[in-house]
C-alpha positions in Angstrom: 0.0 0.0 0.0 0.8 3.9 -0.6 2.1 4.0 3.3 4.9 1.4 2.9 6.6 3.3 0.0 9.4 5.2 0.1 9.6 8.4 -1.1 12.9 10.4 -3.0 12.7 14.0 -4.2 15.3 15.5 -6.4 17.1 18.5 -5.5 15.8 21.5 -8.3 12.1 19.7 -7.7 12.3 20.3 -3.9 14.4 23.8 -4.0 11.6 24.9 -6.6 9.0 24.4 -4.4 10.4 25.9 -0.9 11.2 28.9 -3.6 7.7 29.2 -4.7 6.4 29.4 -1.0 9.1 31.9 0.2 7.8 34.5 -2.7 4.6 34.4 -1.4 4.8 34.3 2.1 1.6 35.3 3.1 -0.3 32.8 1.3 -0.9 29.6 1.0 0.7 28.3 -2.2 1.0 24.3 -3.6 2.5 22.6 -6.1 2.4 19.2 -8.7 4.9 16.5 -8.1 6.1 14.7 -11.2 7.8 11.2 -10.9 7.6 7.8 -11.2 7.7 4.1 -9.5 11.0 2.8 -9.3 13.0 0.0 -7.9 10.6 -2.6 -7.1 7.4 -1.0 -6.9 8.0 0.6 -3.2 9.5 3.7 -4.3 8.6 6.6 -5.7 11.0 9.2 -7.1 10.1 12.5 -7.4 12.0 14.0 -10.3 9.9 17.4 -11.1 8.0 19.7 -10.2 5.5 22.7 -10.8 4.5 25.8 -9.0 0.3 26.0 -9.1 -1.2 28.2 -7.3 -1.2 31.3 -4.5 -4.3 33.1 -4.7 -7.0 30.5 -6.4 -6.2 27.5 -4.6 -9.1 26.1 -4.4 -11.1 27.2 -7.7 -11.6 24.0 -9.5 -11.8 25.3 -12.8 -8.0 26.7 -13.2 -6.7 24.2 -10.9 -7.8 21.7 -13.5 -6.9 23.0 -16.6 -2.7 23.2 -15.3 -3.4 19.5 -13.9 -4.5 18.4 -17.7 -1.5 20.8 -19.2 1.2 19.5 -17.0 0.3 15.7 -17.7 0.6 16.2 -21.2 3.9 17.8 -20.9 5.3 15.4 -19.1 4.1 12.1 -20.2 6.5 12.0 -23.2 8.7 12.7 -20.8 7.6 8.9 -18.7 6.4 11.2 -15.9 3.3 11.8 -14.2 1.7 13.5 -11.5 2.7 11.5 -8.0 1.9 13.7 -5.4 1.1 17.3 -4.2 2.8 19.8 -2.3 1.6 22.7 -0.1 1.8 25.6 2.3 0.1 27.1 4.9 -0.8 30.4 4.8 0.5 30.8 8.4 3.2 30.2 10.0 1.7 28.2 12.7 -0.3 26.1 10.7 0.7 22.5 10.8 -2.8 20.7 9.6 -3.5 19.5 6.2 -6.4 21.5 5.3 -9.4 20.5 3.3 -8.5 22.5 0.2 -4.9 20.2 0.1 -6.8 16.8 0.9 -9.5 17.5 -1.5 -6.7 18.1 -4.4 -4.7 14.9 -2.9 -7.5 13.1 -3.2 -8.1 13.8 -7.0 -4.6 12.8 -7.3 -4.5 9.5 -5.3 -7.5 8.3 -7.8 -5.6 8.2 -10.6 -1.7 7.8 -8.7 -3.0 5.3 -5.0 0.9 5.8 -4.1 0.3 9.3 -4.0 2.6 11.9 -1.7 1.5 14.9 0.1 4.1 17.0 1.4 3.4 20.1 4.3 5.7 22.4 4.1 7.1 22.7 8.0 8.0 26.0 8.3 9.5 25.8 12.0 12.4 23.6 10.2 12.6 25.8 7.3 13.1 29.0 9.5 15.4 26.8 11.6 17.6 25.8 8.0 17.3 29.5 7.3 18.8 30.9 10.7 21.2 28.2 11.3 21.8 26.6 7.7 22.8 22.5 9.4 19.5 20.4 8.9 20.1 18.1 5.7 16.8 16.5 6.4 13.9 17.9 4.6 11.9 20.7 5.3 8.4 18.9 4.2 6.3 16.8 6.3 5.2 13.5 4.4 1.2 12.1 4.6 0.3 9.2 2.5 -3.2 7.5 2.7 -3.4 4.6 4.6 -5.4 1.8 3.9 -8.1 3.8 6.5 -8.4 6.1 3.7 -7.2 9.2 5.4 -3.9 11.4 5.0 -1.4 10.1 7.6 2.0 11.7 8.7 4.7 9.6 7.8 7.3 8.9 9.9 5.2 7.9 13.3 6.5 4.2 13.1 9.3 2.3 12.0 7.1 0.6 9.2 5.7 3.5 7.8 7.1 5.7 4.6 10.0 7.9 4.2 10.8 10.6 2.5 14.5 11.7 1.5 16.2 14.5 -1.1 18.1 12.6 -3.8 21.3 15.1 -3.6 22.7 15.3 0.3 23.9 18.9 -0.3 20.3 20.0 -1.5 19.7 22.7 1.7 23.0 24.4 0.7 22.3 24.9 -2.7 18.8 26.2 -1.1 20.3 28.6 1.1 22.0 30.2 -1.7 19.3 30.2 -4.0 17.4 31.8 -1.2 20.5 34.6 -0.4 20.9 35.8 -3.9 16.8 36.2 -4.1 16.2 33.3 -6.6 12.6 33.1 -5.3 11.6 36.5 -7.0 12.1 34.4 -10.5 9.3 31.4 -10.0 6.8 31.2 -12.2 3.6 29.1 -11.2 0.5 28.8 -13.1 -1.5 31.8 -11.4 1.1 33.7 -12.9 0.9 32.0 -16.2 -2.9 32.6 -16.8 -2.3 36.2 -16.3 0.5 36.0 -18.8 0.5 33.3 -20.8 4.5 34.3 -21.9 5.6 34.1 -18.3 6.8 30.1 -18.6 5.2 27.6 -15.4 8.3 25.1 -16.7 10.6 27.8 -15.1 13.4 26.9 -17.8 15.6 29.8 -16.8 15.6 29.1 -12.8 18.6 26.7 -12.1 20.6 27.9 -14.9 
């Protein structure tokens, strides 16, 4: 079942969205996970990523058309949606909201080894102040065979989730001290100007 995979994110798909939630700090923002199964069916890598939303969250309509656009784009590419990311508008907001569950939901239909990662802002201020934790900065839920969105990590059985690259929070912090945030692109931003990219082809370059 989905809460006995593992779970690997690559570096530029994790850094992209931690960068996407620091531009718009007071909102809640989220994000589409791209990957694939590999190994023996218990993992899931997470290889990409895409920036959604941070002012119509939870409007159906929009959120749907960038869901249809990004599997397209990536299917000749052997990827496919695998998960969903999101943040709190506050700070102090640790719970998986109903917006985030509903959208995880849509996504577990299709993907049952589906990922939800909470961005934990307590250990991404910590990383930011201090710069040591190489653990990341996302809390993991999968959906248990109870059918509800579970934090990972409570039992030695349960999934895990780990960055790809060791070194991924210092190529964060230095993204984040020379402003790289300021360049995302996500697809609120694209539907007010279709030329601004959502692929973000410029970011890590």
């Amino acid at each position: 079942m989905g809460g006995e995979s593992n779970y690997e994110i690559h570096q530029n798909a994790y850094i992209k969205l931690i960068l996407h939630a620091l531009k718009h700090k007071t909102s809640s923002v989220n994000g589409a996970l791209l990957g694939r199964i590999s190994g023996n069916g218990d993992n899931v890598e997470i290889i990409e990523s895409v920036p959604l939303f941070h002012s119509q969250i939870g409007l159906l309509p929009p959120l749907e058309i960038s869901l249809i656009m990004i599997e397209e784009f990536y299917a000749d590419k052997g990827l496919s949606i695998v998960g969903y990311f999101h943040a709190n508008e506050r700070f102090d907001d640790f719970e998986v909201g109903n917006v985030a569950k509903n959208i995880a939901d849509h996504i577990y239909k299709y993907f049952p080894q589906a990922a939800l990662l909470l961005l934990d802002n307590k250990k991404l201020e910590a990383l930011l102040k201090e710069g040591k934790d190489r653990s990341p900065v996302m809390q993991l839920y999968t959906k248990e065979v109870s059918r509800c969105w579970k934090l990972a990590g409570a039992d030695a059985a349960s999934s895990s989730l780990k960055i790809k690259e060791p070194s991924a929070n210092i190529v964060l912090l230095d993204y984040v001290s020379s402003g790289k945030w300021k360049d995302i692109v996500d697809f609120d931003d694209h539907l007010d100007d279709i030329n601004k990219d959502w692929l973000n082809p410029e970011l890590f370059k």
